[in-house]
C-alpha positions in Angstrom: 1.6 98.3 -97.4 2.1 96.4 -100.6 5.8 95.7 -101.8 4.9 98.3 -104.7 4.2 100.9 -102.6 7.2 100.5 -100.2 9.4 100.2 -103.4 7.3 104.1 -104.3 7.8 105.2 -100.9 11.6 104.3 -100.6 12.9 106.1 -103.8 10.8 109.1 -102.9 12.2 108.9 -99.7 16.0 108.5 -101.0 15.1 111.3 -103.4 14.3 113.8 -100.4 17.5 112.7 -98.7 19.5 113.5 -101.6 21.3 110.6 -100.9 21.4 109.6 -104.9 20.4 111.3 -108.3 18.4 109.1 -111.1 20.3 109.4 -114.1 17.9 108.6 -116.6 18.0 110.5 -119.9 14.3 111.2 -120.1 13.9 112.8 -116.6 14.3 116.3 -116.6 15.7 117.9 -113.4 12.4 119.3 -110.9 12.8 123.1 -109.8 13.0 122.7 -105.8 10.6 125.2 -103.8 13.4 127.4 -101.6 11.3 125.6 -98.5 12.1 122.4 -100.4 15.5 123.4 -100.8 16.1 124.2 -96.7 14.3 121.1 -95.5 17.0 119.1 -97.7 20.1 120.9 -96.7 18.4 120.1 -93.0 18.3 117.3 -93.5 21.2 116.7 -95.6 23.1 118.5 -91.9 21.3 115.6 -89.6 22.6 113.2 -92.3 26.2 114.3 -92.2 26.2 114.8 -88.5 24.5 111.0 -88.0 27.6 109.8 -90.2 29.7 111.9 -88.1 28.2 110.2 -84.8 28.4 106.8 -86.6 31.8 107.2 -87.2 33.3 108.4 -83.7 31.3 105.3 -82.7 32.6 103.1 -84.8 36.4 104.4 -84.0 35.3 104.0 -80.0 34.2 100.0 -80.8 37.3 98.8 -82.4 39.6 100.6 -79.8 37.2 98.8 -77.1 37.4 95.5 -78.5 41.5 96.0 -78.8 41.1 97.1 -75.0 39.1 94.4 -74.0 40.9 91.9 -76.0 44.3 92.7 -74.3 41.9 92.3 -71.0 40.5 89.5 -71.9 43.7 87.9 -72.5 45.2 89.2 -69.0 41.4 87.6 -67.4 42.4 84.2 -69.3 46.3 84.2 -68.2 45.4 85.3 -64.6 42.2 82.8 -65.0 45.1 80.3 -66.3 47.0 81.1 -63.3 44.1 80.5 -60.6 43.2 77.4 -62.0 46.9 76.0 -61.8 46.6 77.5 -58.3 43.4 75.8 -57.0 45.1 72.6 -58.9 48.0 72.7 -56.7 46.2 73.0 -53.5 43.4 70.5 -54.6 46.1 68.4 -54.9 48.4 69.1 -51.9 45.6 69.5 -49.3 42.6 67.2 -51.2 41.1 66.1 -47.5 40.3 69.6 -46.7 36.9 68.9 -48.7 36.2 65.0 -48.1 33.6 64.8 -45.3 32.2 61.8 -45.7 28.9 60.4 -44.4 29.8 58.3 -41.4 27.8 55.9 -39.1 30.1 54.0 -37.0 28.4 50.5 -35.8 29.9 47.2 -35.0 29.6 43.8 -36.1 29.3 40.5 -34.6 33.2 40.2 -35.0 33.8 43.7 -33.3 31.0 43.7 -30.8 32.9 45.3 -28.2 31.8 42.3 -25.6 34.1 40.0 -27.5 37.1 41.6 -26.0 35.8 44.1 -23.3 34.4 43.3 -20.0 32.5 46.4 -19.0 33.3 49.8 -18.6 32.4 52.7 -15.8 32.0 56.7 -15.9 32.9 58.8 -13.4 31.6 62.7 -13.6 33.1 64.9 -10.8 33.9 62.0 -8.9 30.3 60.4 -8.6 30.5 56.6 -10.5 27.6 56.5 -13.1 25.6 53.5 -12.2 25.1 52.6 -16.0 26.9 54.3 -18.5 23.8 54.7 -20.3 23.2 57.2 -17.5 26.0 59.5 -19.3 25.0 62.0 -21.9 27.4 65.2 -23.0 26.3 68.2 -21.9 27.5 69.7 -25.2 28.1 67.7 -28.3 31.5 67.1 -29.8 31.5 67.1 -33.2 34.9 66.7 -35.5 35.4 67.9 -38.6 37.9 66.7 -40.8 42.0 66.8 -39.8 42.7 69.7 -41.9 40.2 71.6 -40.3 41.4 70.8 -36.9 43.3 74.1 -36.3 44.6 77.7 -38.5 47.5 77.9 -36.1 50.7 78.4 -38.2 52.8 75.1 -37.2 52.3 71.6 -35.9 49.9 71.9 -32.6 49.9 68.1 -31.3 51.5 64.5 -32.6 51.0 63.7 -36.3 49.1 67.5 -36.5 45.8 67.0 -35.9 42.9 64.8 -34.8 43.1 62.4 -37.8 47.2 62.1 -37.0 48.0 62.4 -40.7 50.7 64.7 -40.8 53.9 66.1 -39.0 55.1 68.4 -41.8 53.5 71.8 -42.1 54.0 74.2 -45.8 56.1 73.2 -48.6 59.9 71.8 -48.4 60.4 73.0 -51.6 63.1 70.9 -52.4 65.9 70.8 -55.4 68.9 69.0 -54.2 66.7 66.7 -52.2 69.6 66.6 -49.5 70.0 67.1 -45.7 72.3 69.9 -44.5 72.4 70.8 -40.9 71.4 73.9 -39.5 72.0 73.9 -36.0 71.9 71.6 -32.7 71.6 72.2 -28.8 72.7 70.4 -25.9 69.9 69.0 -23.6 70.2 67.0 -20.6 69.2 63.8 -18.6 67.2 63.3 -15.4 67.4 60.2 -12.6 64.6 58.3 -10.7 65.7 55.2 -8.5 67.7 53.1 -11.4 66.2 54.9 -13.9 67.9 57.4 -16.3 66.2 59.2 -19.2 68.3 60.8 -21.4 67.4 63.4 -24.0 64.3 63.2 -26.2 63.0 59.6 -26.1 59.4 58.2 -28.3 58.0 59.5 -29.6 59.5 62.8 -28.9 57.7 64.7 -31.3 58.5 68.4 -31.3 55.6 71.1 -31.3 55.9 74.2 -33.6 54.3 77.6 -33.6 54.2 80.6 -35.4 52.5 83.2 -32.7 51.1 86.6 -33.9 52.9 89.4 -32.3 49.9 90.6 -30.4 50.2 87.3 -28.3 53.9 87.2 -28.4 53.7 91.1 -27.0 52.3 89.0 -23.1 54.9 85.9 -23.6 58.2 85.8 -21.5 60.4 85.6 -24.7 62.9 87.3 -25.2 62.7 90.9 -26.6 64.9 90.1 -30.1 62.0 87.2 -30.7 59.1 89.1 -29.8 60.3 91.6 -32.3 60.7 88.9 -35.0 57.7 88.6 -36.8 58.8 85.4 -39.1 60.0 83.6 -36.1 58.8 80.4 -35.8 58.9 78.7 -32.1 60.1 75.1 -31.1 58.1 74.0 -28.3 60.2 70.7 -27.0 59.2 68.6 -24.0 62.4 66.2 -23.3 63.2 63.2 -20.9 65.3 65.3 -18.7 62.1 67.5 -17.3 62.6 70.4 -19.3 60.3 71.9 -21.9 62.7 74.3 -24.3 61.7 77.0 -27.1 64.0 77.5 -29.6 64.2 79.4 -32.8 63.1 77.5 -35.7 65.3 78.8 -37.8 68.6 79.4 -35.9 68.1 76.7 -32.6 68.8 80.5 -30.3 66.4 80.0 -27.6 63.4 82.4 -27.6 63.1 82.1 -24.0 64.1 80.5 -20.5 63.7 76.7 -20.8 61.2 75.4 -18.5 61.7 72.8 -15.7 59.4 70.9 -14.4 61.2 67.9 -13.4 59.6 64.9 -14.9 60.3 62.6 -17.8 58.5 63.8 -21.0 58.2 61.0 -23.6 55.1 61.9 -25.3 54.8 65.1 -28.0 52.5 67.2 -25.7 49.9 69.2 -27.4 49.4 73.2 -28.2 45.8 74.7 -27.9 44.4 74.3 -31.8 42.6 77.7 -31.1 46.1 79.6 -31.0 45.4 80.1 -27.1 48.9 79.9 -25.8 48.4 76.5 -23.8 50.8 73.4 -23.3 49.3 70.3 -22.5 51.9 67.7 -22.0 51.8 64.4 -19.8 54.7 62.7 -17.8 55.6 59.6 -18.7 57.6 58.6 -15.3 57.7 59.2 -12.0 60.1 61.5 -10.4 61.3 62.6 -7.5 59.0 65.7 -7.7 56.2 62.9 -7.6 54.0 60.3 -9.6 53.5 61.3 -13.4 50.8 63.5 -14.3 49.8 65.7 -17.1 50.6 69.6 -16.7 48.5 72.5 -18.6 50.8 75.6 -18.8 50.4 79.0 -19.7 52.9 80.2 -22.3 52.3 83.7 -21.7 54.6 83.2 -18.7 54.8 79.2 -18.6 53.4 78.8 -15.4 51.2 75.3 -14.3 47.4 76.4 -14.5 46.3 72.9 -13.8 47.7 69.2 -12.9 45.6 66.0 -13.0 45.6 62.2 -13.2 48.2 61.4 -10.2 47.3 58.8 -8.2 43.6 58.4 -9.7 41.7 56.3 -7.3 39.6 55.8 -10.4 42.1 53.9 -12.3 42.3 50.2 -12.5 46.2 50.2 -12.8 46.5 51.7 -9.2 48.9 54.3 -8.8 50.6 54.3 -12.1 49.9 57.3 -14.2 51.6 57.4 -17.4 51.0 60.1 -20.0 52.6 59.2 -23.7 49.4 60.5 -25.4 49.2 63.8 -27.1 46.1 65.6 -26.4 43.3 66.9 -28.6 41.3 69.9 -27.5 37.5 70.0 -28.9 37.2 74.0 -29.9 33.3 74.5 -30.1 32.9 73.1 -26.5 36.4 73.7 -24.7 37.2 69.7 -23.9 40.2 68.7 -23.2 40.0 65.0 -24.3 43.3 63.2 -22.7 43.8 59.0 -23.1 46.3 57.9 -19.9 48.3 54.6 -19.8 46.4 54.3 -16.3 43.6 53.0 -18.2 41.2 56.4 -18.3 39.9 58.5 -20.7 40.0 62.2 -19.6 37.2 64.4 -20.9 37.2 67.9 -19.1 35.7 71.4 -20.1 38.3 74.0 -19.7 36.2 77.1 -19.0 39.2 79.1 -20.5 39.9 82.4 -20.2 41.7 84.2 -23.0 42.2 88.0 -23.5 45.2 88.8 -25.9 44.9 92.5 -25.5 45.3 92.5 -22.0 47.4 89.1 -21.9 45.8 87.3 -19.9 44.8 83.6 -19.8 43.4 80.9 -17.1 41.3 77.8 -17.2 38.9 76.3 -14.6 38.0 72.9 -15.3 34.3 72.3 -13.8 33.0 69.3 -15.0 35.7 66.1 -15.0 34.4 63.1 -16.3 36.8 59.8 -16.4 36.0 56.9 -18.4 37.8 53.6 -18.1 37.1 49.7 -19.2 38.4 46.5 -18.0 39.1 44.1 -21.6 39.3 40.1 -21.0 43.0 40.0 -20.9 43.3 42.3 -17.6 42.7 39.8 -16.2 45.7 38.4 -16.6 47.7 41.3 -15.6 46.4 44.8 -15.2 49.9 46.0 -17.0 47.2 45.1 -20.2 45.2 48.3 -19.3 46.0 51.8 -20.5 46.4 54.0 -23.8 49.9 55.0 -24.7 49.2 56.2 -28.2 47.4 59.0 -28.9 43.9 59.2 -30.3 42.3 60.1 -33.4 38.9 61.8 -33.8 36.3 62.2 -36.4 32.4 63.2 -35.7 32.1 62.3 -32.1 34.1 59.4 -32.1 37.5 58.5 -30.7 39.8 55.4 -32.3 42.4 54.7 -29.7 44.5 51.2 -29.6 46.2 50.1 -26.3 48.1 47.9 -24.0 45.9 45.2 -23.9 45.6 44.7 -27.8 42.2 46.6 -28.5 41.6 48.9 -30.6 38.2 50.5 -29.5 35.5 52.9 -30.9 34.1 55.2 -28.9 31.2 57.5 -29.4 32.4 60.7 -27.1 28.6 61.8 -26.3 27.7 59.0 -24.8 31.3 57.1 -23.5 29.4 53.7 -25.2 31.9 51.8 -26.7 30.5 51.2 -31.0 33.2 48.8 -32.2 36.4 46.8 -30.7 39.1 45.1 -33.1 41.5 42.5 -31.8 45.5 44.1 -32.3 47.0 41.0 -30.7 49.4 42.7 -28.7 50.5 46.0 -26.9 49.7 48.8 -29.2 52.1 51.8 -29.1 50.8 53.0 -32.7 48.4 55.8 -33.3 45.5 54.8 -35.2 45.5 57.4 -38.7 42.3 58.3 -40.3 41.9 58.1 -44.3 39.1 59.0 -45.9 38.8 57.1 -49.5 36.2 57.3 -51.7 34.2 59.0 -49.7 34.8 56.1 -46.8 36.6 56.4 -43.4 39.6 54.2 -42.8 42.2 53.7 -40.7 45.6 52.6 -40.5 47.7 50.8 -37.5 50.1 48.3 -36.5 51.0 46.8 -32.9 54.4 46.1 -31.2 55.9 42.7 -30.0 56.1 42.4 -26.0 58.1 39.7 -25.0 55.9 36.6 -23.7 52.7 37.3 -24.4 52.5 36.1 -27.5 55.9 34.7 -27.6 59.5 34.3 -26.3 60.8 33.9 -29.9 59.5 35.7 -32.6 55.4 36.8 -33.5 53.6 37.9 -36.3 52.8 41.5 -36.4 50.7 42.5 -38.9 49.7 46.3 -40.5 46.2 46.3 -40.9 43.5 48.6 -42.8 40.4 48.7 -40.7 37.1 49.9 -41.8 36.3 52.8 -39.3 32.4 52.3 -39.1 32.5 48.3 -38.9 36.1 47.9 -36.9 36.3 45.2 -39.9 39.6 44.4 -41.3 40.2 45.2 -44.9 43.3 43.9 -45.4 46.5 43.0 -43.2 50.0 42.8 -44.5 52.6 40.7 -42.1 55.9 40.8 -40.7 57.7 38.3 -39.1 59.4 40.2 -35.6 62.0 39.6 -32.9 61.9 41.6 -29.6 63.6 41.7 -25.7 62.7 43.2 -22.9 62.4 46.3 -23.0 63.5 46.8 -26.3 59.7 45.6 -28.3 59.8 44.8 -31.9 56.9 45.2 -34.2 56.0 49.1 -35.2 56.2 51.2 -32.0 55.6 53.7 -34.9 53.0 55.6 -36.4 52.1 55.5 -40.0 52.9 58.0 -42.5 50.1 58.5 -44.8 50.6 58.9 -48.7 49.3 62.4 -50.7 49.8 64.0 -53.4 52.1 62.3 -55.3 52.3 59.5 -52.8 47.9 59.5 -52.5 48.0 55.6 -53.0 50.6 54.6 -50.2 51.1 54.3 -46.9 54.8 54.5 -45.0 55.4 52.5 -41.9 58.6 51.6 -39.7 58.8 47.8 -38.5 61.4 47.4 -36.1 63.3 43.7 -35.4 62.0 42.3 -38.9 64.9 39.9 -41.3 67.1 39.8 -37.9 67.3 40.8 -34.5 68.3 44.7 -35.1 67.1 45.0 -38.3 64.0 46.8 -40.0 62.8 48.2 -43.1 61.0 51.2 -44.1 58.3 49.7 -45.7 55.8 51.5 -48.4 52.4 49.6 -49.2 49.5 49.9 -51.3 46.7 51.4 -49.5 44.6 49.6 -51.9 45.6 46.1 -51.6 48.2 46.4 -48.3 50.8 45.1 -51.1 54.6 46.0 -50.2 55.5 48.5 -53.1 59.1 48.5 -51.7 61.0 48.4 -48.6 64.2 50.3 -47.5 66.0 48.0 -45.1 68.7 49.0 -42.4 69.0 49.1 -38.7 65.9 48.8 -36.8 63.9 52.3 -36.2 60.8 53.4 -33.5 60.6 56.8 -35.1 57.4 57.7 -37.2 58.3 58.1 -40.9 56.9 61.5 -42.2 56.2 62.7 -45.4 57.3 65.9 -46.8 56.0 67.8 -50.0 56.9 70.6 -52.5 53.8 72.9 -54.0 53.6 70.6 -57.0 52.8 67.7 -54.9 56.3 66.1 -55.5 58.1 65.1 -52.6 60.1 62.6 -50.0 59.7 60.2 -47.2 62.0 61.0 -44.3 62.7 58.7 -41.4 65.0 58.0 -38.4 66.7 54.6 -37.0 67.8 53.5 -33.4 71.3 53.8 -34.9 71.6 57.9 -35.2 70.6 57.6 -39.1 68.4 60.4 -40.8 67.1 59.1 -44.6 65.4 60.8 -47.3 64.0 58.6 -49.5 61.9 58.6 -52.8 58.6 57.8 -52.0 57.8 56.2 -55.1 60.5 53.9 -55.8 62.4 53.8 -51.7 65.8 55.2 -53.7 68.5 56.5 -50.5 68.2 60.6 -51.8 70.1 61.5 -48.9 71.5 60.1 -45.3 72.8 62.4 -42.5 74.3 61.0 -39.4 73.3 62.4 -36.3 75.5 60.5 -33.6 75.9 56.8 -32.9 72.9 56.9 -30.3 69.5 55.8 -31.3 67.0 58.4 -32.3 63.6 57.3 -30.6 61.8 60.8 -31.4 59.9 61.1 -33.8 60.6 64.5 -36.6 58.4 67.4 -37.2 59.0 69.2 -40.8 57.9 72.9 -40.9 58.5 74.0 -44.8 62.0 72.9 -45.6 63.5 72.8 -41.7 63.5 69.5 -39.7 63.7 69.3 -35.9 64.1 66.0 -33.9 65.7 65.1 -30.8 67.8 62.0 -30.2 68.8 59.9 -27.0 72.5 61.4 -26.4 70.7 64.5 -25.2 70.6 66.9 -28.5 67.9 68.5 -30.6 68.6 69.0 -33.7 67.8 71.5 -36.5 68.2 69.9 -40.2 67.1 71.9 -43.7 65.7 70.4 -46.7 67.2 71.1 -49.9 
């Protein structure tokens, strides 16, 4: 159609619709047909009622777009809202995403020959030939330490399998000050000349949350079960007592439990919320030689006992537990380290039935594996794990008594990497991932004449955790005694959040005999950002956090002191007193309430505020 004929067609068209009259002189009006006349008032009807239609439309449009403007701004706000959100926990709990690719090997300066002699494996009491013999029957596989258990507290020392934390929640702190809550009166137990009074290191206490359904089975007390906010202090001390106290008020949820050795180390709760103890002796008694216990907290009974008197062990009877266990979930191992020089790997077979609250493990398949390094040979006191271990993949970092610090791939019990630590190692190797890279961080103590009857070096190292390589050491010039080691008998405190580019660490016997500093270093560069200095302190420094990612560094000394410090600058925010005995134990932090033991026989509950 031509533009002449649509211009035709379109004012015939608007002449039909009476839509407009032509008002030219010199056209006379036409005489309309009375059919012409009813198709245009028709049509004149479908006009008006298209308008009509048109204009309810138009009416329902604007009021939408008001609608969905006021619901577009509530989406953006609450959008606003859930980005803050995710920023706040991105920034609070940033490892729960950082996997990173990791293929541990060693180097020709960690080959583990250089400081290890050879090592055995023991399944079910058969001796492996070879240890290339040994293969898992199911393979353990760690994820990262945030991922190591949902349980609602602090299930094992330093939290979890990368033994990066001790604090669980937000302080939410204002005052950024100390106020005591509550304390309670333990005790002390005797062997020979031996006496172990109250909570000794590292002391750790244990913390749980339990849903009623399994608190419904447990012995506790009816006003706790009934208390569904209640949080439970699980507290193995040196006078062979495990206690349970509230969290909140230090009232005891249920009948402490005897069991009549010395407990220095943490002990360990299942990570799959199973109500299980693991906790190790670290003395003989009268009741026997040391061993490690599993109990049932459903009615704290002993399911199962091992490592007394292991003929396997290359210490001979001695059988010291310090370490604080870590339980494999997927494939039910119990993996235990023992100052008597073995490595405890053990399926459980457990048994778990909240409903019916019940609960019992069968261990079926035991397998031991122990090492002898180049300075046993000296004295097989240089055998044996004290610390505790830390996991990632299938691989276990572990220092010890004979200043190693060994890789170990768990699925085949072959030793990957070996870094010399100098001396006796009471420090629990901490995984960092950095970058997408696996470190770690650790330290060694000072035992008299090994090294020296004077004073030794003792340095804090970064270590590569696929090489064993060091990446940088920082030193401190220590003094020890007998008995009493210098050095860092602590474990490191790792920075986040606000703190993300430091690391924390306790060096005891540093400047002068009894002093020591708190010292905060670069985890770049191993650089000393600050130090805090006062009397000398075995306790592991912890870190505590707000939502916002603020927060404090809170440590104890041998001389009864509690100090909250600012972790960016070491400023003294607040110091509580808690007796003039030394406080060996390390804290746990659960929100804004602090629990620790100390050596004149008292736990104590602290707030933050």
């Amino acid at each position: 159609m031509s533009g002449q004929e649509r211009k035709k067609k379109g004012k015939r068209n608007a002449r039909y619709s009476g839509m407009y009259r032509t008002h030219k002189k010199n056209v006379r009006k036409s005489r309309l047909s009375r059919k012409k006349r009813k198709i245009s008032r028709e049509f004149i009807f479908a006009i008006l009622l298209i308008a009509l239609v048109l204009l309810l439309l138009v009416i329902g449009i604007v009021a939408g777009v008001k609608i969905l403007g006021k619901r577009s701004e509530k989406e953006v706000q609450e959008t606003k809202d859930e980005q803050e959100t995710v920023e706040v926990v991105q920034m609070v709990e940033t490892d729960k995403v950082e996997e990173p690719f990791f293929v541990p090997h060693c180097t020709d300066a960690t080959a583990p020959s250089n400081l290890i002699e050879y090592t055995d494996v023991n399944v079910d009491g058969i001796t492996l030939d070879s240890v290339s013999d040994y293969h898992s029957q199911e393979t353990i596989d760690f994820g990262a330490g945030s991922k190591y258990t949902e349980v609602d507290g602090i299930v094992g020392f330093r939290g979890n399998n990368f033994r990066d934390s001790a604090s669980f929640g937000f302080a939410e702190m204002q005052e950024y000050k100390l106020k005591e809550s509550w304390s309670v009166e333990t005790g002390a137990l005797s062997y020979g000349e031996a006496c172990w009074t109250g909570s000794g290191w590292t002391g750790q206490p244990l913390m749980a949350r339990w849903p009623r359904e399994t608190k419904a089975a447990m012995n506790m007390y009816d006003w706790a079960k009934e208390d569904d906010e209640l949080v439970e202090v699980i507290y193995a001390c040196m006078d062979g007592y495990v206690y349970f106290l509230d969290l909140k008020t230090g009232k005891q949820t249920r009948d402490s439990l005897y069991l009549g050795y010395t407990f220095k180390g943490a002990g360990a709760l299942d990570p799959r919320g199973y109500p299980i103890l693991y906790v190790g002796a670290g003395y003989d008694s009268y009741e026997g030689t040391a061993r490690v216990f599993i109990v049932n907290l459903l009615d704290c009974s002993v399911m199962y006992t091992f490592g007394n008197e292991d003929e396997f062990s290359l210490r001979g009877s001695l059988s010291y537990f310090d370490s604080s266990a870590l339980v494999d979930a997927q494939t039910d191992t119990l993996i235990y380290p023992g100052e008597n020089g073995i490595l405890y790997l053990m399926k459980l077979n457990t048994r778990y039935n909240a409903g019916a609250g019940t609960l019992s493990v069968s261990p079926d398949r035991i397998v031991k594996w122990r090492y002898n390094g180049v300075r046993s040979d000296y004295s097989s006191y240089w055998l044996g794990m004290e610390d505790s271990a830390a996991v990632y993949r299938g691989y276990l970092f572990v220092a010890d008594n004979g200043g190693n610090l060994m890789c170990l791939d768990l699925n085949t019990l072959q030793l990957v990497w070996v870094q010399d630590v100098l001396d006796d190692s009471n420090s629990t190797p901490v995984l960092s991932v950095e970058e997408g890279h696996l470190y770690l961080y650790v330290s060694t103590s000072f035992r008299l004449g090994w090294r020296s009857y004077d004073t030794a070096e003792v340095p804090i190292w970064k270590i590569d955790a696929e090489t064993g390589e060091i990446v940088w050491k920082t030193p401190y010039q220590c003094y020890t005694e007998d008995g009493v080691s210098g050095g860092v008998q602590s474990t490191i405190a790792l920075g986040k959040n606000q703190f993300s580019d430091n690391i924390y660490v306790t060096v005891a016997k540093t400047g002068a005999e009894y002093d020591g500093v708190l010292a905060c270093l670069d985890k770049k560069t191993g650089q000393v950002k600050w130090e805090h200095k006062a009397y000398y302190a075995w306790s592991s420094p912890v870190c505590v956090y707000n939502s916002d990612g603020s927060g404090a560094v809170l440590y104890c000394s041998c001389a009864g002191k509690m100090y909250l410090l600012d972790g960016e600058n070491g400023q003294v925010l607040d110091t509580f007193v808690l007796g003039e005995t030394a406080i060996e134990a390390s804290p746990a932090v659960y929100e804004n309430h602090v629990v620790v033991g100390t050596r004149d026989s008292r736990i104590w509950g602290l707030q933050l505020q």
